[in-house]
N, CA, C and O of each residue as an XYZ file, in Angstrom:
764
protein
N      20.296     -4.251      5.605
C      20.909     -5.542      5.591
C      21.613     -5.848      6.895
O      21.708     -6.986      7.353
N      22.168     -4.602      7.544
C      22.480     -5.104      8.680
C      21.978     -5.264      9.827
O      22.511     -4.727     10.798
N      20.756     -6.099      9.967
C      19.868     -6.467     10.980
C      19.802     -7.727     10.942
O      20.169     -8.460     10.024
N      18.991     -8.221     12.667
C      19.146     -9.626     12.672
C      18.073    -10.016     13.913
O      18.426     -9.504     14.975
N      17.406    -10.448     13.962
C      16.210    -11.256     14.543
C      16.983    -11.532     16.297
O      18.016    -12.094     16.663
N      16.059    -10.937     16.905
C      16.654    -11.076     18.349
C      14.844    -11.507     18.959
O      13.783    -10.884     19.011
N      15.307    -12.913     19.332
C      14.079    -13.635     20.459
C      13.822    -12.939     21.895
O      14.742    -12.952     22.713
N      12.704    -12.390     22.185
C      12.615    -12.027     23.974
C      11.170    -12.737     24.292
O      10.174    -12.804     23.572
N      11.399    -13.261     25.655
C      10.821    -13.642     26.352
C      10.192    -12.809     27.318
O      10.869    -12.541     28.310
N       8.887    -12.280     27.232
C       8.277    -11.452     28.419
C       7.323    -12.012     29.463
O       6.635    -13.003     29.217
N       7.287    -11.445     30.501
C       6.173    -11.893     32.060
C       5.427    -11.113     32.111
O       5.826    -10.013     31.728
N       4.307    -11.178     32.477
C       3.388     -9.925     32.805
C       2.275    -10.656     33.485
O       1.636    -11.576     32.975
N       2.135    -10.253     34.463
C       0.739    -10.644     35.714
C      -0.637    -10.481     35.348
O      -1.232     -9.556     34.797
N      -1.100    -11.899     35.900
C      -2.738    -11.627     35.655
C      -3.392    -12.018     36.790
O      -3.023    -13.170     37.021
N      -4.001    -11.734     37.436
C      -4.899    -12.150     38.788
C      -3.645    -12.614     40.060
O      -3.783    -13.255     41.102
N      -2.578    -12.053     39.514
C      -1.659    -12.651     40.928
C      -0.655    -13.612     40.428
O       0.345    -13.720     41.139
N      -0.709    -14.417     39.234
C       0.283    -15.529     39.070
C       0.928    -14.742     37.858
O       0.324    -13.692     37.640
N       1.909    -14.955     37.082
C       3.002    -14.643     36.678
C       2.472    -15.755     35.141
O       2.637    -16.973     35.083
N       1.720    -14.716     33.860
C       1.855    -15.534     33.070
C       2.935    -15.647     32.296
O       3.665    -14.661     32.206
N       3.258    -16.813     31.603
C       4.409    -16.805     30.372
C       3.617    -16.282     29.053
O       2.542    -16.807     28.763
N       4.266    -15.044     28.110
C       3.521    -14.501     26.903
C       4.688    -15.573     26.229
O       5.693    -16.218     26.529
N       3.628    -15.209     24.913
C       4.486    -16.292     23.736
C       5.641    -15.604     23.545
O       5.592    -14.534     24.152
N       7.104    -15.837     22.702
C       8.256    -15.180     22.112
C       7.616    -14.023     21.483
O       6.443    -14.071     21.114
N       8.301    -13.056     21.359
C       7.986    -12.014     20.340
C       9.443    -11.757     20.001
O      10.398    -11.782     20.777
N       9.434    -11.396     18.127
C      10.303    -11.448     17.132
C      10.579    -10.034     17.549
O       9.557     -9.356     17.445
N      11.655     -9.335     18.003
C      12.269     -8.176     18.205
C      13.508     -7.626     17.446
O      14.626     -8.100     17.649
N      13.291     -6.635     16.584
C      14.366     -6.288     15.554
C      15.609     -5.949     16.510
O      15.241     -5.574     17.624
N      16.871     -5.991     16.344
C      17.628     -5.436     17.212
C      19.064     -4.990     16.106
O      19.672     -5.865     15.489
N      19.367     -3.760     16.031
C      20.412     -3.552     15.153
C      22.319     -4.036     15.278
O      23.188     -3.867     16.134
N      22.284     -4.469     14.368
C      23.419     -5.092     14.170
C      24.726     -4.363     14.223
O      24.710     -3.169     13.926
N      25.867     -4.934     14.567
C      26.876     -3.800     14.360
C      27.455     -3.339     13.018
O      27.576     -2.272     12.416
N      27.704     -4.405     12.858
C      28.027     -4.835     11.314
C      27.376     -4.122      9.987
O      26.415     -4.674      9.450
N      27.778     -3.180      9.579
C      26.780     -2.475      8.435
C      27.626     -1.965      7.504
O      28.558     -1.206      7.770
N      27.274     -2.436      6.194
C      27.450     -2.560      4.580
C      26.821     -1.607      3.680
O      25.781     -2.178      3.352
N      26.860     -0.426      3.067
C      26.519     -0.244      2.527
C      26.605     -0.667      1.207
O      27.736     -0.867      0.762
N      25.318     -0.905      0.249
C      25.707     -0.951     -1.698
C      25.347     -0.314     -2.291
O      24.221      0.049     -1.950
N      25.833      0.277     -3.444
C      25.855      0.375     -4.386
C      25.669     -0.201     -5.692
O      26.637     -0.714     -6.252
N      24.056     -0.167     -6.478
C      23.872     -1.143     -7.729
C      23.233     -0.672     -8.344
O      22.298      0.021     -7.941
N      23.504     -0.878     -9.521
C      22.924     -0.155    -10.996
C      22.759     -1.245    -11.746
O      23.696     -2.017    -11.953
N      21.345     -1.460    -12.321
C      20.628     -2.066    -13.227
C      19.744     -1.713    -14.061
O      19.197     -0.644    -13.791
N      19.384     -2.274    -15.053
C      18.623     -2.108    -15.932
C      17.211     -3.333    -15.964
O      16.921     -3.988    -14.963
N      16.574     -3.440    -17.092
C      15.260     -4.288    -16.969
C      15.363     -5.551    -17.564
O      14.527     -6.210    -18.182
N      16.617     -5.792    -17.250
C      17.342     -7.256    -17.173
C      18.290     -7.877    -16.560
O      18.432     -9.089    -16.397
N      19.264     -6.579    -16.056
C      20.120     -7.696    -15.339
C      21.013     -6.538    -14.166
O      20.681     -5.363    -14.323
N      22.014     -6.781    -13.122
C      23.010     -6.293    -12.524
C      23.748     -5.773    -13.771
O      24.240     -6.491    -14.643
N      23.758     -4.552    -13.742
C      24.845     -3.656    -14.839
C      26.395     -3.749    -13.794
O      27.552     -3.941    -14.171
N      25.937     -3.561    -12.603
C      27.652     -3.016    -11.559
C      27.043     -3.018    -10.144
O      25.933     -2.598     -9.817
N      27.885     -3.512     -9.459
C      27.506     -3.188     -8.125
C      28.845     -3.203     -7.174
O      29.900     -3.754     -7.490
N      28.663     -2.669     -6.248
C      29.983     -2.422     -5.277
C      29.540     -2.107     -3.987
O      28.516     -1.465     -3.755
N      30.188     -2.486     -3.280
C      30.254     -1.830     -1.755
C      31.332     -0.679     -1.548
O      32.471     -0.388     -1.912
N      30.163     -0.130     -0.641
C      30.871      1.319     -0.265
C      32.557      0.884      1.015
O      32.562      0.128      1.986
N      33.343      1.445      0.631
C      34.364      1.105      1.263
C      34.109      1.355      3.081
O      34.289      2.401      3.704
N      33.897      0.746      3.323
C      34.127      0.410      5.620
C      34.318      1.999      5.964
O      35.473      2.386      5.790
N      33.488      2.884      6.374
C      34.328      4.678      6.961
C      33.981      5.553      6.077
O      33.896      6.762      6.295
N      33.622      4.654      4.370
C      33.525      5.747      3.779
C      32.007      6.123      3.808
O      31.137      5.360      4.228
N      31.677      7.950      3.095
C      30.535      8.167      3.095
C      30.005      8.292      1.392
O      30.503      9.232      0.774
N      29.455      7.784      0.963
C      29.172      8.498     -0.481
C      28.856     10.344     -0.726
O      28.021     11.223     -0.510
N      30.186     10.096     -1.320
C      29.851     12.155     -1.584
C      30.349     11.932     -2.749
O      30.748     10.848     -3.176
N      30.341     12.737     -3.176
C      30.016     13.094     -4.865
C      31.581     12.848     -5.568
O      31.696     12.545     -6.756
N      32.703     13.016     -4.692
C      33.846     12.071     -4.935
C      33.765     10.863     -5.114
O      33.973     10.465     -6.261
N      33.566     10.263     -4.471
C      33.313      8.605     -4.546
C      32.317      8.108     -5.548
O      32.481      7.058     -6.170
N      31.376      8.821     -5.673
C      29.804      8.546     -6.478
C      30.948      8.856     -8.152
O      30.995      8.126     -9.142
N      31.561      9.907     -7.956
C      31.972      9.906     -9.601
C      32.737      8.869     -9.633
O      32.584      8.125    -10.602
N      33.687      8.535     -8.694
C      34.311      7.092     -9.313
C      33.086      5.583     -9.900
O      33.261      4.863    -10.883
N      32.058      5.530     -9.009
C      31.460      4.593     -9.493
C      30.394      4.525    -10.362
O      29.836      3.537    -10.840
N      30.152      5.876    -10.527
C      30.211      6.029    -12.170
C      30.929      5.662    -13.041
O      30.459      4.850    -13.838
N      32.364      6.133    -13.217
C      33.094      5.868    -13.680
C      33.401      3.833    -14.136
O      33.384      3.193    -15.187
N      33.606      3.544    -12.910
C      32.974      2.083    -12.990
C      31.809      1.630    -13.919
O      31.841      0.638    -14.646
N      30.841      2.452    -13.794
C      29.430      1.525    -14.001
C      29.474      2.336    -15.212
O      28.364      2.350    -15.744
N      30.275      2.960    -15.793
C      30.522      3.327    -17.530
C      31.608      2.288    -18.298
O      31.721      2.526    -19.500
N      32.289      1.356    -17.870
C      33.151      0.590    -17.965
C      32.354     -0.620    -18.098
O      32.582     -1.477    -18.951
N      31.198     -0.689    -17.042
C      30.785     -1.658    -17.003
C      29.651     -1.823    -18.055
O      29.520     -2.981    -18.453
N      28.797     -0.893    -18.590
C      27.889     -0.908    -19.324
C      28.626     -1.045    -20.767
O      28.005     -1.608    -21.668
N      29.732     -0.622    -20.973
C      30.610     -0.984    -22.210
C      30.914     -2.898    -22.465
O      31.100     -3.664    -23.411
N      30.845     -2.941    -21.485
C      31.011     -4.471    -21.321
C      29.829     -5.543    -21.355
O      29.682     -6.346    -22.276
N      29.020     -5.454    -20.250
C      27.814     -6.190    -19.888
C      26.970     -5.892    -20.974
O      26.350     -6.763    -21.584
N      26.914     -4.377    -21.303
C      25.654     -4.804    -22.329
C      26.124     -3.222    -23.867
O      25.675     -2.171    -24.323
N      27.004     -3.951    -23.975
C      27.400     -3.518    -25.385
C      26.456     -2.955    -26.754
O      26.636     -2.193    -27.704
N      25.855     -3.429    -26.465
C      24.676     -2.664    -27.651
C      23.768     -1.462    -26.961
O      23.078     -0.718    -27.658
N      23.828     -1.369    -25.754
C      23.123      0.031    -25.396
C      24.398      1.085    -25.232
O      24.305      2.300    -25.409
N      25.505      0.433    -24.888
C      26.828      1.427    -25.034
C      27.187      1.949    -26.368
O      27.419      3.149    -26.516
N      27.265      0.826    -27.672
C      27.328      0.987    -29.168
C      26.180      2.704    -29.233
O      26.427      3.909    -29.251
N      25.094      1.957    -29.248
C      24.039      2.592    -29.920
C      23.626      4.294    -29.034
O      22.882      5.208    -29.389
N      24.440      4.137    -27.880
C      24.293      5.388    -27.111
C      22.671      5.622    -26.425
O      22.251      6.769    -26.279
N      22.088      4.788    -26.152
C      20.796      4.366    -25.690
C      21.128      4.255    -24.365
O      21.219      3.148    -24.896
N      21.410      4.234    -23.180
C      21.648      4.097    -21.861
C      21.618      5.317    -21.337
O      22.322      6.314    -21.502
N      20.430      5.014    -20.495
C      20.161      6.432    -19.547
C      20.655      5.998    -18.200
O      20.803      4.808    -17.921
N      20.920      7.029    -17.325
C      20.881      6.762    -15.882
C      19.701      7.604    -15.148
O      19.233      8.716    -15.395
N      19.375      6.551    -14.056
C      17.938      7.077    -13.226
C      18.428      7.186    -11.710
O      18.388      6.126    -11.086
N      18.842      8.208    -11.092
C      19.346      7.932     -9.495
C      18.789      9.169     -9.013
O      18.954     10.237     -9.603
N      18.267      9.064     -8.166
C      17.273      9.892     -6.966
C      18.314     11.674     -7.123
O      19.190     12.013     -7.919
N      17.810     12.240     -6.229
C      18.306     13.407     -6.273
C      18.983     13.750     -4.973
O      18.707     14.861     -4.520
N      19.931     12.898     -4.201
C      20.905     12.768     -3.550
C      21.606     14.076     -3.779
O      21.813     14.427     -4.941
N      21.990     14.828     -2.772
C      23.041     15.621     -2.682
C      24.470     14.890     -3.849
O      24.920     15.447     -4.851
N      24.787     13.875     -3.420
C      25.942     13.553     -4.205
C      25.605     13.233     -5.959
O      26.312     13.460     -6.941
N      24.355     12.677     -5.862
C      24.040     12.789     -7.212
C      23.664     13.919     -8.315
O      23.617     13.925     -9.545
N      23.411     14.898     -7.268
C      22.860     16.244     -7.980
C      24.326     17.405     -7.854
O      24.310     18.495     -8.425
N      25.143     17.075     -7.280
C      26.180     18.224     -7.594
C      26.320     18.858     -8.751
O      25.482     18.660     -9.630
N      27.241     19.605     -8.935
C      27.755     20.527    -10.055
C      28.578     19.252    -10.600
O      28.599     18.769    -11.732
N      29.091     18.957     -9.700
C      30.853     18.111    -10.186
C      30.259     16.489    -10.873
O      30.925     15.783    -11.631
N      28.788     16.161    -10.342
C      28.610     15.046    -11.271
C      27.932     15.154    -12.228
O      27.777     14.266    -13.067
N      27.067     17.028    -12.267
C      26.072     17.010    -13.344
C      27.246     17.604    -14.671
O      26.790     17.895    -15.777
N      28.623     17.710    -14.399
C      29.354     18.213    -15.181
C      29.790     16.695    -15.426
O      29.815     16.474    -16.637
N      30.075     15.794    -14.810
C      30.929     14.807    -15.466
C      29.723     13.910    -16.320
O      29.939     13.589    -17.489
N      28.883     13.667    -15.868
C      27.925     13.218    -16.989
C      27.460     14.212    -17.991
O      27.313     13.676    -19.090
N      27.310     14.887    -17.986
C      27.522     16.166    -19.634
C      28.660     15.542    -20.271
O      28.623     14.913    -21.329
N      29.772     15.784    -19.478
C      30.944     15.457    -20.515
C      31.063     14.206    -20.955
O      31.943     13.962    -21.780
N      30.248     13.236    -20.516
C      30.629     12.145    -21.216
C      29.106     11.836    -21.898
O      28.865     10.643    -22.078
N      28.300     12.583    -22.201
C      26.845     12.594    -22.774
C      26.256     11.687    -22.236
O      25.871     10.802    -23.001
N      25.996     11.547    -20.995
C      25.114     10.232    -20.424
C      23.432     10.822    -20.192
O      23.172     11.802    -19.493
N      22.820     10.337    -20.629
C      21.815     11.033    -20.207
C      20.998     10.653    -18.738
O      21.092      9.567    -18.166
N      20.306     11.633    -18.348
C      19.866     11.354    -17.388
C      18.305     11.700    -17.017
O      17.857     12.828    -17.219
N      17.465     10.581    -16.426
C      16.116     10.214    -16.820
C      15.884     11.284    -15.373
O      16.573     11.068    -14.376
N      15.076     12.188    -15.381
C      14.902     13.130    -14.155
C      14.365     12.027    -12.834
O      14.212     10.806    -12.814
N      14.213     12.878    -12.002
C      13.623     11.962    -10.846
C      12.831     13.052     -9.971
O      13.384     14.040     -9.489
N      11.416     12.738     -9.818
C      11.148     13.809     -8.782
C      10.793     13.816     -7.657
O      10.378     12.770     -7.158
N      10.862     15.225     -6.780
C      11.662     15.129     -5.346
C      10.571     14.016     -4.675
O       9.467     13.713     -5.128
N      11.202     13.526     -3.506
C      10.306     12.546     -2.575
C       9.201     11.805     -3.227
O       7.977     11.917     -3.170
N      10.188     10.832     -4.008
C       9.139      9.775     -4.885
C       9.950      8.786     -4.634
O      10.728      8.785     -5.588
N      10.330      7.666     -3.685
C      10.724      6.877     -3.812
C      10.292      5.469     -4.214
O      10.885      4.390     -4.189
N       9.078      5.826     -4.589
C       7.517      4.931     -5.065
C       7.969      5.037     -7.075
O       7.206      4.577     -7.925
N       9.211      5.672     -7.389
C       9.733      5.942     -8.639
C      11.348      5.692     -8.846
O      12.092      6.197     -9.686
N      11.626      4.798     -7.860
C      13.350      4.462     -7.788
C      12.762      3.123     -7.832
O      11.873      2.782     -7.051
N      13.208      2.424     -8.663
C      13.291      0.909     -8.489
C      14.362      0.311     -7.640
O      14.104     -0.810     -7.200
N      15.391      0.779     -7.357
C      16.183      0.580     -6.293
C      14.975      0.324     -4.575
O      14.912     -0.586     -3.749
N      14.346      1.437     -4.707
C      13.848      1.783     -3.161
C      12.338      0.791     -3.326
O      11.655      0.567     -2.327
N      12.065      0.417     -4.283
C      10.543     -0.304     -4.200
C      10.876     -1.505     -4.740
O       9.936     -2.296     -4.681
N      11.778     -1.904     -5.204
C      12.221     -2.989     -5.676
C      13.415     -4.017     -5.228
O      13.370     -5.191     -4.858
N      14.149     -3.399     -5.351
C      15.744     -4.300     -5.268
C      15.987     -4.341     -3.390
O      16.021     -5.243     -2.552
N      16.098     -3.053     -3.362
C      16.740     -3.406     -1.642
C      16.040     -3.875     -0.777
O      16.576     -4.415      0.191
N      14.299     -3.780     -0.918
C      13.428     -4.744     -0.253
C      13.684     -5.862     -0.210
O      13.807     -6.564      0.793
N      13.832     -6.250     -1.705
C      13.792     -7.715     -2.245
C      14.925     -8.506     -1.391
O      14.790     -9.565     -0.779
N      16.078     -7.692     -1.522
C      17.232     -7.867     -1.026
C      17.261     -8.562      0.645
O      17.905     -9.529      1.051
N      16.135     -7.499      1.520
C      16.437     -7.209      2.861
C      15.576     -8.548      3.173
O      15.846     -9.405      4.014
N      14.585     -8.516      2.373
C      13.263     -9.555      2.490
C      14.327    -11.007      2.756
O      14.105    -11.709      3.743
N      15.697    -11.430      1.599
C      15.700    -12.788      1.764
C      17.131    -12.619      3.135
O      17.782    -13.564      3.581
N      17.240    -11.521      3.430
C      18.526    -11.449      4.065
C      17.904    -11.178      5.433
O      18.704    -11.670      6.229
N      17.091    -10.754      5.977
C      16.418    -10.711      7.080
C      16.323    -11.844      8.285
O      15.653    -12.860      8.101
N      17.013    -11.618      9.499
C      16.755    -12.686     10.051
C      17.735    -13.176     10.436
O      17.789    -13.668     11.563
N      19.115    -13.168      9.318
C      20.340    -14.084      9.314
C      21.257    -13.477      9.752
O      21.505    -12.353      9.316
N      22.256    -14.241     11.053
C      23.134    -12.849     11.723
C      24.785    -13.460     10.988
O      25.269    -14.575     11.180
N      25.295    -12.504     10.263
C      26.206    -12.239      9.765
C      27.469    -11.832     10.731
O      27.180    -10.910     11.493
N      28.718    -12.294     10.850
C      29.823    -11.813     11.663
C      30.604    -11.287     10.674
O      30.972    -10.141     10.932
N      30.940    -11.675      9.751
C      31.788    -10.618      9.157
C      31.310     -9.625      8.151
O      30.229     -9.922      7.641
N      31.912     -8.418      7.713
C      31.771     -7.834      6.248
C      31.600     -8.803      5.142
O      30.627     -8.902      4.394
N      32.718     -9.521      5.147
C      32.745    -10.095      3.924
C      31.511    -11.597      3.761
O      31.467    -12.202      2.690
N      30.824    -11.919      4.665
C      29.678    -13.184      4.984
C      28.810    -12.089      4.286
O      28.479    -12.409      3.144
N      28.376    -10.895      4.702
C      27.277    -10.046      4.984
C      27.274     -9.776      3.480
O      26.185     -9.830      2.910
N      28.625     -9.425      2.611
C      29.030     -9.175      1.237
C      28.573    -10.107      0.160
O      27.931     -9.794     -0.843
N      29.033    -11.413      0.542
C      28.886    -12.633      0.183
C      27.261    -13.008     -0.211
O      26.644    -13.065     -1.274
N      26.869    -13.254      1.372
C      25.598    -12.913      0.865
C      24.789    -12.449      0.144
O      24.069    -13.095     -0.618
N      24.805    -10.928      0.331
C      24.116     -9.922     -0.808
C      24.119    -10.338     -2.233
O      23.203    -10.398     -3.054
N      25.829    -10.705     -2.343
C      26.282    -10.538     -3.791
C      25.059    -11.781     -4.203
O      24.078    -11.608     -4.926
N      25.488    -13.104     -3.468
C      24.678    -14.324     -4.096
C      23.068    -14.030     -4.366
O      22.581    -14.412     -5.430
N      22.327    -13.406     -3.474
C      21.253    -12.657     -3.265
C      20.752    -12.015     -4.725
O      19.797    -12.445     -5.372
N      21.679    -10.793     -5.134
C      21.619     -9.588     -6.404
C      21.622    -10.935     -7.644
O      20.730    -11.053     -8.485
N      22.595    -11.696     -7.547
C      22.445    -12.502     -8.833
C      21.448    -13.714     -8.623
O      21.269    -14.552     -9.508
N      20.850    -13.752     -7.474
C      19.563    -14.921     -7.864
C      18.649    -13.802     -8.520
O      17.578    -14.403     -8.611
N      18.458    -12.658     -8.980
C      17.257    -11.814     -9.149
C      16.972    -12.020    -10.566
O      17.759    -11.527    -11.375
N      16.017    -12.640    -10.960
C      15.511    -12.960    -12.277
C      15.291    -11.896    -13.513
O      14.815    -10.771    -13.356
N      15.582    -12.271    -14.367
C      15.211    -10.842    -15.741
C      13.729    -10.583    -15.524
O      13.255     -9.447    -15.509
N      12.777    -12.082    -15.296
C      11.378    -11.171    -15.365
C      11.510    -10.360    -14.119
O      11.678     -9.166    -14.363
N      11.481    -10.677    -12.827
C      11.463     -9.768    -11.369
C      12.234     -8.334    -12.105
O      11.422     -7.410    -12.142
N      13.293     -8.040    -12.558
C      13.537     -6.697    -13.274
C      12.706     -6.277    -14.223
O      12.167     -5.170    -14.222
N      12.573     -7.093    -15.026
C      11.066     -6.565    -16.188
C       9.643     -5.867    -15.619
O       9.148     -4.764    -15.848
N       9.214     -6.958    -14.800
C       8.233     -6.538    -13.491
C       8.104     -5.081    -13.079
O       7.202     -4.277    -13.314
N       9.678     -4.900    -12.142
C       9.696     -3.698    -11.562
C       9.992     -2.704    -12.195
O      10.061     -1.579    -11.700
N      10.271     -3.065    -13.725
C      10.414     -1.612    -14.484
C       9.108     -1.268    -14.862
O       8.711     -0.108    -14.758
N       8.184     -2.465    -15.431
C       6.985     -1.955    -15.841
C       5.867     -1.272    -14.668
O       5.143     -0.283    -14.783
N       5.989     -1.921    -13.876
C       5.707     -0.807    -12.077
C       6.024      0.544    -11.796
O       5.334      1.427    -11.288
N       7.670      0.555    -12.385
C       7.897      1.964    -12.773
C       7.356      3.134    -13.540
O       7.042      4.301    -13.306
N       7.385      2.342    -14.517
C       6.245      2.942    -15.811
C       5.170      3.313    -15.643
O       4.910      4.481    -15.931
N       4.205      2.491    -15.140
C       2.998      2.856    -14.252
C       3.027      4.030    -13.454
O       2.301      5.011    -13.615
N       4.105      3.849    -12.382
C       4.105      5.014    -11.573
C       4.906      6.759    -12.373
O       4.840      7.929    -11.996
N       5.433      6.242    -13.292
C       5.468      7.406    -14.319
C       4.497      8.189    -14.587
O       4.267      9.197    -13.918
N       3.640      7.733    -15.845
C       2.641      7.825    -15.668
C       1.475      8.476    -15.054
O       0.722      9.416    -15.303
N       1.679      7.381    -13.944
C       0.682      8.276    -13.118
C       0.746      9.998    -12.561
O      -0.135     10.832    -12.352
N       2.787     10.030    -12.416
C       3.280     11.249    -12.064
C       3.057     12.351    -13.122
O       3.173     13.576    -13.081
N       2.623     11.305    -14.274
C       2.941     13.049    -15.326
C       1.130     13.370    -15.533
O       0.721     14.519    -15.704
N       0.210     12.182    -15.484
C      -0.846     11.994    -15.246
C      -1.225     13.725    -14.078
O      -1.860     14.748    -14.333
N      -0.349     13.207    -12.679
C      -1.140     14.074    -12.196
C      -0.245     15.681    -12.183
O      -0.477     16.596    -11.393
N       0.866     15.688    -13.352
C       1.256     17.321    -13.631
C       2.087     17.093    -12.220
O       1.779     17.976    -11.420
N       3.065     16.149    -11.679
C       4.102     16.194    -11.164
C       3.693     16.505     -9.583
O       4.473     16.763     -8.666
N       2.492     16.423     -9.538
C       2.110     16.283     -8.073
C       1.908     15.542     -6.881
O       0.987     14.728     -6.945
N       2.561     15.615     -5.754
C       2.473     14.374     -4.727
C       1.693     13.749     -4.685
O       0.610     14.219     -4.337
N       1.803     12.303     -5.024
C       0.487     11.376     -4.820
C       0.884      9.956     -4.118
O       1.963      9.423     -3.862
N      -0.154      9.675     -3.970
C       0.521      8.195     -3.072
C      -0.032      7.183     -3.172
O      -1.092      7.293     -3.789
N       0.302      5.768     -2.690
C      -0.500      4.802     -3.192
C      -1.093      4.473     -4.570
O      -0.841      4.922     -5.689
N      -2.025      3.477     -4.101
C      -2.602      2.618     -5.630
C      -3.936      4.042     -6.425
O      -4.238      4.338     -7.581
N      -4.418      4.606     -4.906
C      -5.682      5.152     -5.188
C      -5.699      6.134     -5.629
O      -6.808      6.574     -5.930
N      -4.528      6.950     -5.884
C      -4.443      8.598     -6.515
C      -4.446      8.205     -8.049
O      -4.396      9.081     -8.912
């Protein structure tokens, strides 16, 4: 998200005269950088937050927003909290795989949907949301945190229940296909 469309103008010689090439669109990195944090389901924003300015996500911080996004699933969607039906699905991050968070989700019985290693073709976060995200935010140069915040946020809540329905059933597919091939690296449409 924190990138922004930088125009250059290049020269380059042909037979002796000095042609003009067309603009070319040149990525150039921004200073300004936001990390988020968002947890959803196959309908809507369950929680989302930004990582505090300095900070890094380590497994301190990650349990607080857990902690959060257990508050929040009590709230937003009350009948998967009632009925004890709410899984969590998050990559296998150092901070997500600790001792200290695989103990705090035990203790509060959350279950957790496995994830396997270097599949990000199986995070709907990584094939879904933050593309989607970067796709409408691309381009636009942001000066502050809080524009860049702003943004996003308005961004996460234009995202439609079907576009989540979509990318869960994509998920599924690529499930599937993973247990299909006995948990073995595969890639693309064609494996």
């Amino acid at each position: 998200m924190g990138m922004m469309l930088k125009l250059r103008c290049n020269r380059r010689s042909g037979w002796g005269k000095g042609l003009l090439v067309q603009k070319k669109a040149r990525m150039s990195r921004s200073k300004i950088k936001v990390m988020l944090v968002v947890f959803f389901d196959w309908k809507v924003i369950v929680h989302h937050e930004f990582v505090p300015r300095g900070h890094m996500v380590n497994k301190q911080l990650y349990r607080e927003f857990l902690a959060r996004l257990r508050d929040a699933v009590r709230r937003k969607r009350p009948e998967l909290w009632e009925n004890q039906t709410w899984m969590l699905l998050h990559d296998n991050a150092p901070a997500h795989a600790s001792l200290f968070i695989l103990s705090y989700l035990a203790k509060h019985q959350t279950p957790v949907v496995p994830h396997p290693p270097y599949s990000p073709d199986l995070a709907p976060a990584d094939f879904f949301l933050f593309p989607k995200l970067k796709t409408t935010l691309k381009g636009r140069r942001f000066q502050t945190i809080e524009e860049i915040q702003e943004n996003a946020t308005r961004e996460l809540r234009a995202v439609t229940e079907s576009a989540f329905q979509e990318a869960f059933q994509k998920w599924k597919k690529g499930w599937e296909r993973c247990i299909a091939s006995r948990w073995d690296y595969f890639e693309g449409d064609s494996a």
